[in-house]
C-alpha positions as YAML, in Angstrom:
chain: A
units: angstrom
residues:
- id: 1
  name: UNK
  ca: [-18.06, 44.63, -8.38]
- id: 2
  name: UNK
  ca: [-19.95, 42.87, -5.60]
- id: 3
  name: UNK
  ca: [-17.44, 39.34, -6.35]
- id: 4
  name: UNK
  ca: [-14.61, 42.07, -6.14]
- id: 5
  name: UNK
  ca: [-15.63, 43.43, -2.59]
- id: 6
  name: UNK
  ca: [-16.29, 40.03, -1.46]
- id: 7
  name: UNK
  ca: [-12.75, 38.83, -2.07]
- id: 8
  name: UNK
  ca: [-11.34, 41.53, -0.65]
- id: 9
  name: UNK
  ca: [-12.92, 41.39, 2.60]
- id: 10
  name: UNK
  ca: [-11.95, 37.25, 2.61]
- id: 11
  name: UNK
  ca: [-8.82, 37.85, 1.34]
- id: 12
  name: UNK
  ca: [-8.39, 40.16, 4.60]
- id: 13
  name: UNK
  ca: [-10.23, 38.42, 7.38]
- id: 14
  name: UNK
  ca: [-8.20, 37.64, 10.31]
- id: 15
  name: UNK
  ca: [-7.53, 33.66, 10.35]
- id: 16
  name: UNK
  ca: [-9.24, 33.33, 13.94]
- id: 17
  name: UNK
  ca: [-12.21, 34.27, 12.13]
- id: 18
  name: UNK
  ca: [-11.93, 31.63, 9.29]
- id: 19
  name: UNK
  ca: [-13.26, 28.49, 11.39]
- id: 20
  name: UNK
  ca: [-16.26, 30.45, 12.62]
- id: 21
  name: UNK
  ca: [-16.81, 31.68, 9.24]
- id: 22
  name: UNK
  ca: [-16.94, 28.19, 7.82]
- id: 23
  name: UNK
  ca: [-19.16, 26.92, 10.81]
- id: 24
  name: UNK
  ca: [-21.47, 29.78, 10.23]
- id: 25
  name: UNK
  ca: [-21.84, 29.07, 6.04]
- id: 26
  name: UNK
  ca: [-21.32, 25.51, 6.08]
- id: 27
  name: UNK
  ca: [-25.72, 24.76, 6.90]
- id: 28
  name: UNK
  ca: [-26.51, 27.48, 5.05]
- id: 29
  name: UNK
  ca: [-24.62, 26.21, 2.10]
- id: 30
  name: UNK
  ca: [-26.40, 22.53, 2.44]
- id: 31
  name: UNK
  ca: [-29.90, 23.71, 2.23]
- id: 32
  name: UNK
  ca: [-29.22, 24.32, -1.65]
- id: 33
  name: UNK
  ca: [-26.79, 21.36, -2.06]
- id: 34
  name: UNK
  ca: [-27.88, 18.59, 0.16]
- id: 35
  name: UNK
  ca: [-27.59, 16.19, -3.10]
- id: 36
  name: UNK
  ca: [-23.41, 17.39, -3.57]
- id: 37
  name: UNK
  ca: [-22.70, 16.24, -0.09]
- id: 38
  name: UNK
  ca: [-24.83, 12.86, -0.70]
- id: 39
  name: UNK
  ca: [-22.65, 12.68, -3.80]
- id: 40
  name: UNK
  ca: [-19.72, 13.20, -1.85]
- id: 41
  name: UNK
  ca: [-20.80, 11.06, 0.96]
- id: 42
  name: UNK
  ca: [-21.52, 8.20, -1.47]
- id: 43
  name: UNK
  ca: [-17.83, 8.79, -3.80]
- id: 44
  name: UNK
  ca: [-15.81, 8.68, 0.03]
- id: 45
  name: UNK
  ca: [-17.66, 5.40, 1.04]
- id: 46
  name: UNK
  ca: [-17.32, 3.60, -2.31]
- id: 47
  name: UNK
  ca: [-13.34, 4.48, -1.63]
- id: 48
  name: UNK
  ca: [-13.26, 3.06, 1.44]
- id: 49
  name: UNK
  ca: [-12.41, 6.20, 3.03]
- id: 50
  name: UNK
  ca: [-12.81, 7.33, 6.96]
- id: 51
  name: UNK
  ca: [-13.50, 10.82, 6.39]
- id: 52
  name: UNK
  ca: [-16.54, 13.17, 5.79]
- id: 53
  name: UNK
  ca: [-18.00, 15.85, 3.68]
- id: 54
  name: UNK
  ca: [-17.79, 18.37, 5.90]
- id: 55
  name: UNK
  ca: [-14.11, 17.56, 6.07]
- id: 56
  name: UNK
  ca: [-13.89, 17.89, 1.97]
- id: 57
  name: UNK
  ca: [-15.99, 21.01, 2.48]
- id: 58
  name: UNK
  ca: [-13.63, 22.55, 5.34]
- id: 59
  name: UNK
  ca: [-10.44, 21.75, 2.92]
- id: 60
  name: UNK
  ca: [-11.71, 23.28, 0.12]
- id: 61
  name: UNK
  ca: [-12.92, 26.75, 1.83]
- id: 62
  name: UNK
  ca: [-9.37, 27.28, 3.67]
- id: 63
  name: UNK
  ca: [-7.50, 26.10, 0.65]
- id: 64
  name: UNK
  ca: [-10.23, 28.40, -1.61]
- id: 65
  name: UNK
  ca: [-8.91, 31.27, 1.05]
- id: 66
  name: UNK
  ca: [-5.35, 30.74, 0.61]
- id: 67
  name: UNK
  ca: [-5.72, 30.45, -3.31]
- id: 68
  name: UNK
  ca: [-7.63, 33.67, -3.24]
- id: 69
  name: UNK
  ca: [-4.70, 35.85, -1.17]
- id: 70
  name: UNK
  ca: [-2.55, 34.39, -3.14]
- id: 71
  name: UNK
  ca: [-3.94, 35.23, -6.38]
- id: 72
  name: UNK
  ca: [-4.33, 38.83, -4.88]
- id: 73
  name: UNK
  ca: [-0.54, 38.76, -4.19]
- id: 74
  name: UNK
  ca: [-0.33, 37.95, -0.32]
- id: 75
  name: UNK
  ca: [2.30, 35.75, 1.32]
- id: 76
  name: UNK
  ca: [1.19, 32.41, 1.67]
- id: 77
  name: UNK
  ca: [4.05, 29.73, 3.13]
- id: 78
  name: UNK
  ca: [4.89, 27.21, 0.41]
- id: 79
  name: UNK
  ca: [7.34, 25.36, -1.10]
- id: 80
  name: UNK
  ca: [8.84, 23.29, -3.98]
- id: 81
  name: UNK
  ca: [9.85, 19.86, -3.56]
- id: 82
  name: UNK
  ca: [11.66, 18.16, -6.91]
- id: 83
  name: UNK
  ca: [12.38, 21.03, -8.75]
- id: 84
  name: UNK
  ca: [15.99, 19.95, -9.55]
- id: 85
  name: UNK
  ca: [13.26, 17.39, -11.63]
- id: 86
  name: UNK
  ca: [12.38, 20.16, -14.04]
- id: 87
  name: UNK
  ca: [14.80, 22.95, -13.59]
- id: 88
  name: UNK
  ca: [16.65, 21.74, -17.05]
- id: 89
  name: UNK
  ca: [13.39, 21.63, -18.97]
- id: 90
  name: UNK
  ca: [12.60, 25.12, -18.55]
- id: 91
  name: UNK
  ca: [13.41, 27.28, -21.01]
- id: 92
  name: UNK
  ca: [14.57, 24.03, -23.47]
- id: 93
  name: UNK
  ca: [11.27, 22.82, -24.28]
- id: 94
  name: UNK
  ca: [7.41, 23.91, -24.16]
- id: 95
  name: UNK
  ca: [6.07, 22.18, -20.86]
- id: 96
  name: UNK
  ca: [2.06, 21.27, -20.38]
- id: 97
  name: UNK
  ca: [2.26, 20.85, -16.23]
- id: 98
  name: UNK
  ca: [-0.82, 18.52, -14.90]
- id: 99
  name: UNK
  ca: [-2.53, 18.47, -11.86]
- id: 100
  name: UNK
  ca: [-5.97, 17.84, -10.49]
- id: 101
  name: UNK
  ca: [-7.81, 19.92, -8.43]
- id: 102
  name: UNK
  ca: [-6.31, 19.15, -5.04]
- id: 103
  name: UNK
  ca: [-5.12, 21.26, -2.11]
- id: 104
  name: UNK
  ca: [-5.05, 25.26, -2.78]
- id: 105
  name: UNK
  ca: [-4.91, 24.49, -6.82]
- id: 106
  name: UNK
  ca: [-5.54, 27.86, -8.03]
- id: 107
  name: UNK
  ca: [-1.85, 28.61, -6.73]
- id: 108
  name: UNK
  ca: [-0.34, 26.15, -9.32]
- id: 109
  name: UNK
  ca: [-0.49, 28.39, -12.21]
- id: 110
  name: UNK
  ca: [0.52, 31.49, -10.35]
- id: 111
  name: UNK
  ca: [4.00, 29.59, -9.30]
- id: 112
  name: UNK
  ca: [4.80, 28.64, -12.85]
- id: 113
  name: UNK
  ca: [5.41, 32.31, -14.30]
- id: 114
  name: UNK
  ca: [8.35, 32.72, -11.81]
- id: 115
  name: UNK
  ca: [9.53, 29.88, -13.23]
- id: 116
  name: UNK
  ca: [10.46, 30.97, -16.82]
- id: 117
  name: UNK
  ca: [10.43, 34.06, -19.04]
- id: 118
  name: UNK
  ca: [7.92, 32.63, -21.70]
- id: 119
  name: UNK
  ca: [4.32, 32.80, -21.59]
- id: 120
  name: UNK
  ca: [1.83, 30.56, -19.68]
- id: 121
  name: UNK
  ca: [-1.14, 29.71, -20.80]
- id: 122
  name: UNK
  ca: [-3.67, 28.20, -18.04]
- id: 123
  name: UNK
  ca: [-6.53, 26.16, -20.10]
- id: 124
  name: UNK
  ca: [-9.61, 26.45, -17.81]
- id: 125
  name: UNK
  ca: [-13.36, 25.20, -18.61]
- id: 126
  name: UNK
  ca: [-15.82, 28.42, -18.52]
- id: 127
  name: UNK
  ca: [-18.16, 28.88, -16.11]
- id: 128
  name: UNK
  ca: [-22.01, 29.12, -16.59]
- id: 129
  name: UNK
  ca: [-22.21, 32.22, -14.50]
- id: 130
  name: UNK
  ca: [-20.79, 34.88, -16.89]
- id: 131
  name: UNK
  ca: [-19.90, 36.84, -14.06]
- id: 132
  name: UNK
  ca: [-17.68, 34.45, -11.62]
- id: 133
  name: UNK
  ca: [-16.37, 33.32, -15.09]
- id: 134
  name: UNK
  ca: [-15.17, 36.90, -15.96]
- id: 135
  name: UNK
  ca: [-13.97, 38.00, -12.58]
- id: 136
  name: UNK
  ca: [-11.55, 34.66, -12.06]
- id: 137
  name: UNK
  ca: [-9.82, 35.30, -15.45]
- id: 138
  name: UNK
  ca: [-9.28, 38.87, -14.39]
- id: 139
  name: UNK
  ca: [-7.52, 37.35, -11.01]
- id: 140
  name: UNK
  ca: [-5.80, 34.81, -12.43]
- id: 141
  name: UNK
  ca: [-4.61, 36.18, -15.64]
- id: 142
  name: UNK
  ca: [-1.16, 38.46, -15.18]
- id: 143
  name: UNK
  ca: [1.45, 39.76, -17.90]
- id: 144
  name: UNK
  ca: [2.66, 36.63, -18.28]
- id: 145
  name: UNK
  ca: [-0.32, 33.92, -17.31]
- id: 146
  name: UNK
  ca: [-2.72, 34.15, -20.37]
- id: 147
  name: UNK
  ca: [-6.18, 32.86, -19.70]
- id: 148
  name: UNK
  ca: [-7.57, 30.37, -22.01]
- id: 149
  name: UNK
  ca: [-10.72, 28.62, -22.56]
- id: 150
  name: UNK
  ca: [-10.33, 24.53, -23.11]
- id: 151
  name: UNK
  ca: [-11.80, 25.28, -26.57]
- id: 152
  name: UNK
  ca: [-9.22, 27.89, -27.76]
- id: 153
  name: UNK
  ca: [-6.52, 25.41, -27.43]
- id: 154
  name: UNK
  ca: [-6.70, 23.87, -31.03]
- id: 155
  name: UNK
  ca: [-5.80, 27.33, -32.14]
- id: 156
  name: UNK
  ca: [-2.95, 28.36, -29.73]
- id: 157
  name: UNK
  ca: [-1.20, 24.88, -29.14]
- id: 158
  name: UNK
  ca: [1.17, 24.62, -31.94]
- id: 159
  name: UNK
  ca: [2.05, 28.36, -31.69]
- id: 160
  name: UNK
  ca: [2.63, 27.90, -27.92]
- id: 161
  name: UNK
  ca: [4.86, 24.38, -28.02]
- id: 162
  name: UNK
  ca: [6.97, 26.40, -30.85]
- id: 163
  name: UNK
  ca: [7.57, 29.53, -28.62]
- id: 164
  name: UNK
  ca: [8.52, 27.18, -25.66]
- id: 165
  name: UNK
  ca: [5.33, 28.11, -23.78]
- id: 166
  name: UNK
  ca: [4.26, 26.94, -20.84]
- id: 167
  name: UNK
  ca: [0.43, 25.15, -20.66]
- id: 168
  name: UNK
  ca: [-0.93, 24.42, -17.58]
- id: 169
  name: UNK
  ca: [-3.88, 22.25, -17.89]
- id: 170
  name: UNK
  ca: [-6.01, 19.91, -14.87]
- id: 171
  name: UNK
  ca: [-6.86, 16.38, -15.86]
- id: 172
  name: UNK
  ca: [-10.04, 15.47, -13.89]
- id: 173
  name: UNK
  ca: [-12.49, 18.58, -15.27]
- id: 174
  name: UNK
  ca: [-13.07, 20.04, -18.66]
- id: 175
  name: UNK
  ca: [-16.31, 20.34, -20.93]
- id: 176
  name: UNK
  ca: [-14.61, 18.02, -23.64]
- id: 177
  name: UNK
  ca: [-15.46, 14.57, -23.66]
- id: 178
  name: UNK
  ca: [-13.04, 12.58, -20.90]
- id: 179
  name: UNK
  ca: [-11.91, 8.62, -20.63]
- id: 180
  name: UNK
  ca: [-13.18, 6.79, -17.61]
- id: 181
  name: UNK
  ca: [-10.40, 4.98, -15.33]
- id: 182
  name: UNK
  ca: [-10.61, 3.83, -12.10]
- id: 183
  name: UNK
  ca: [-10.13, 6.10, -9.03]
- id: 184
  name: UNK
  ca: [-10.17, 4.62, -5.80]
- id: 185
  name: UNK
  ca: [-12.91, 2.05, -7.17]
- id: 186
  name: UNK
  ca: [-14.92, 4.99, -9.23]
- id: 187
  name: UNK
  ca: [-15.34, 5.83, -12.52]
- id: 188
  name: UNK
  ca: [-13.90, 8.75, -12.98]
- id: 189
  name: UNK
  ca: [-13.10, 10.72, -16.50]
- id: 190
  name: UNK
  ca: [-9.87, 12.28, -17.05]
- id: 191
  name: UNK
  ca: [-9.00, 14.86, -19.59]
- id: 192
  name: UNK
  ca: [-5.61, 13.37, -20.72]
- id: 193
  name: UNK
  ca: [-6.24, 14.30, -24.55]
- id: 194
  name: UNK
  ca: [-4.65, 17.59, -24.59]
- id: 195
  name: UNK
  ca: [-1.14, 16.89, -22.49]
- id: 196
  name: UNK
  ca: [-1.12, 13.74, -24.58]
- id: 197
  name: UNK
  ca: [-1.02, 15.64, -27.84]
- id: 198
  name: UNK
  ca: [1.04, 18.59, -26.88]
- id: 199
  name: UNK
  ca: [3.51, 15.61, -25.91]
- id: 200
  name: UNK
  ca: [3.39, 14.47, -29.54]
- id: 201
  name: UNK
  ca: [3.94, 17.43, -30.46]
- id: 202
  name: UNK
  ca: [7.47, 17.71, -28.68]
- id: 203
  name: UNK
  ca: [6.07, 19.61, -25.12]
- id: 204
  name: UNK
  ca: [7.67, 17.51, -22.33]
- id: 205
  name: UNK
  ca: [5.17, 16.79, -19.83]
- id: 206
  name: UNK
  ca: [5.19, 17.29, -16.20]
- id: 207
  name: UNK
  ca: [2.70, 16.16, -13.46]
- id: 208
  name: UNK
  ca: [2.64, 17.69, -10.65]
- id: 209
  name: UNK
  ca: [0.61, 18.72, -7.49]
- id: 210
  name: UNK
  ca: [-0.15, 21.09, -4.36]
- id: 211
  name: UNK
  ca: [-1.12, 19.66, -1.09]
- id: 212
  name: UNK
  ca: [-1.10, 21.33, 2.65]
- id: 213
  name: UNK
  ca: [0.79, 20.00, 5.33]
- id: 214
  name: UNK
  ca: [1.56, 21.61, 8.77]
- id: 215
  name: UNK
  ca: [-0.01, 25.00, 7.32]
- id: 216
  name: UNK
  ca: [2.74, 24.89, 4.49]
- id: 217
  name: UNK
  ca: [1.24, 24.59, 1.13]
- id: 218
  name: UNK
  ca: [3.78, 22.31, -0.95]
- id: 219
  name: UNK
  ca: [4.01, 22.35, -4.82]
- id: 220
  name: UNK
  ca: [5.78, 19.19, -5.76]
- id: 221
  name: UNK
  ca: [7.29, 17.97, -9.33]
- id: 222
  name: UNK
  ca: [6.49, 14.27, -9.40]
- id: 223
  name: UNK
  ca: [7.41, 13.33, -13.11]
- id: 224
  name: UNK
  ca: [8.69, 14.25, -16.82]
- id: 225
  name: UNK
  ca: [7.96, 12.72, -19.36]
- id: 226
  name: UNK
  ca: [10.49, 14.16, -22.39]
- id: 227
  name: UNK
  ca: [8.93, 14.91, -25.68]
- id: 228
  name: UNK
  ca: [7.28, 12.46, -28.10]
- id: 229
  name: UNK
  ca: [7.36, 9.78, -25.10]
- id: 230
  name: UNK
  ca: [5.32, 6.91, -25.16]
- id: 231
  name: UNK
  ca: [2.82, 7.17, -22.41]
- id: 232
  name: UNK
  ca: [0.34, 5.06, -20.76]
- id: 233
  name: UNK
  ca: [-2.71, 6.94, -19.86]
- id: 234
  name: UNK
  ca: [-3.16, 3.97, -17.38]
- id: 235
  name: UNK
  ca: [0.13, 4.94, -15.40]
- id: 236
  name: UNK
  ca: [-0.92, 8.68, -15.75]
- id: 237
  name: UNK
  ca: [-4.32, 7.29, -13.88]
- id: 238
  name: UNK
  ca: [-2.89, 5.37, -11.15]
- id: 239
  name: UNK
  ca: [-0.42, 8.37, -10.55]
- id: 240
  name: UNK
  ca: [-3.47, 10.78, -10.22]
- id: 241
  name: UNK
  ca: [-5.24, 8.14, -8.08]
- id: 242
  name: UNK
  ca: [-2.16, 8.15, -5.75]
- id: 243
  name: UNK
  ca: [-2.32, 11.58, -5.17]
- id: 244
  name: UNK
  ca: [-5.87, 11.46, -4.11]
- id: 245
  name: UNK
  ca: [-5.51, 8.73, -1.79]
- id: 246
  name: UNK
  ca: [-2.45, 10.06, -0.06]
- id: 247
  name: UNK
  ca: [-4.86, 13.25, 0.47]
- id: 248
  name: UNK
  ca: [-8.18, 12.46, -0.01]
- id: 249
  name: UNK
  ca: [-9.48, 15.31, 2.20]
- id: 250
  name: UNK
  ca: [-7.89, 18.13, -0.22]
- id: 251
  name: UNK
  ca: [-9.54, 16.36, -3.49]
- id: 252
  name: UNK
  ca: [-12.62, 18.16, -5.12]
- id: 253
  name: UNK
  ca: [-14.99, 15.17, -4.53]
- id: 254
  name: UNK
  ca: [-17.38, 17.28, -6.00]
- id: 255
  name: UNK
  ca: [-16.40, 17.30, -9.67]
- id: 256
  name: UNK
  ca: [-18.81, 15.52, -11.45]
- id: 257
  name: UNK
  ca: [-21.71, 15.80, -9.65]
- id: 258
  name: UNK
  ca: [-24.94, 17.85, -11.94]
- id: 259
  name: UNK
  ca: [-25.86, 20.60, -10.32]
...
């Protein structure tokens, strides 16, 4: 109940209020995790990158916001760029989308059930704190978005590619074992197993991504790969890498770092 009130009264605060808000929490958040942002600080300088923590910190609470409203069903200005990309794909094949956890991510999955009259399954890791874990399926899971855990999806993944179901799935975090490539000079596992397989398995397989720009959130289609395609995780890699480079701010430099 008390996660329920609190999103409601963020989902509803007035934007002049958001900076302040963030200004006010930000100090208060560091005296538990000073060691995250020394994480982060040491991830941005191995890059070679001009920009702060506090700047990865300020992306991800506005883009947390805007996820949130959206999730609770309130306009938020987007767009899609490259959908003539996929547009043919829908409806012909089962699809596993990819992404990483970039810009306001949580509105990925939420976009793809207005995309197509089958189901979509979002695979998510689960969360220590039963709680937060049960309250975001309940916000993210609708008629047509079905929640499930990365460990459920031996048993639903042939069932789902056969219907023509959608699987939405991010590469850079799950609780199954990863592969290591290079990200901007890091280490840095990604979770390529599962699109990999479902591609075997005749899923075509899309990556794509949300960034913000100019207070417009933009979901773009960046590539297909048609079913049973040969694939080099490598290319995947330097794709992902891309992505983070072009917006290194919106990136969850935090992944990977034990709490």
């Amino acid at each position: 109940m008390l996660l329920k009130i609190l999103a409601f009264i963020l989902t509803h605060l007035p934007h002049f209020l958001e900076n302040a808000m963030f200004e006010l929490f930000y100090p208060i958040y560091l005296i538990k995790f000073r060691k995250e942002k020394k994480y982060i600080a040491e991830r941005l300088k191995s890059a070679n990158l001009q920009i702060k923590p506090k700047m990865v910190y300020k992306n991800l609470f506005f883009n947390g916001l805007d996820s949130l409203r959206f999730l609770q069903n309130k306009k938020i200005p987007m767009k899609f760029e490259n959908f003539d990309l996929i547009k043919n794909e829908i409806g012909k094949n089962s699809i596993v989308f990819t992404s990483i956890h970039l810009g306001a991510f949580e509105m990925l999955h939420r976009c793809l059930e207005h995309l197509t009259e089958n189901m979509v399954n979002l695979v998510v890791s689960e969360f220590r704190n039963a709680k937060l874990d049960e309250f975001l399926t309940s916000i993210r899971a609708t008629q047509k978005i079905r929640v499930a855990k990365d460990y459920q999806v031996p048993k639903i993944l042939k069932n789902a590619i056969r219907s023509k179901e959608i699987l939405a799935v991010m590469a850079d975090q799950s609780k199954g074992k990863g592969e290591n490539f290079k990200i901007l000079g890091d280490d840095v596992p990604l979770f390529l197993d599962l699109p990999l397989t479902a591609n075997k398995l005749g899923a075509s397989l899309v990556l794509f991504i949300t960034f913000k720009k100019n207070n417009e959130h933009i979901i773009r289609f960046e590539r297909i790969y048609e079913p049973k395609s040969e694939i080099d995780k490598k290319e995947i890699a330097k794709t992902l890498e891309n992505w983070v480079l072009k917006h290194p701010e919106q990136w969850a430099w935090n992944y990977g770092f034990k709490r």
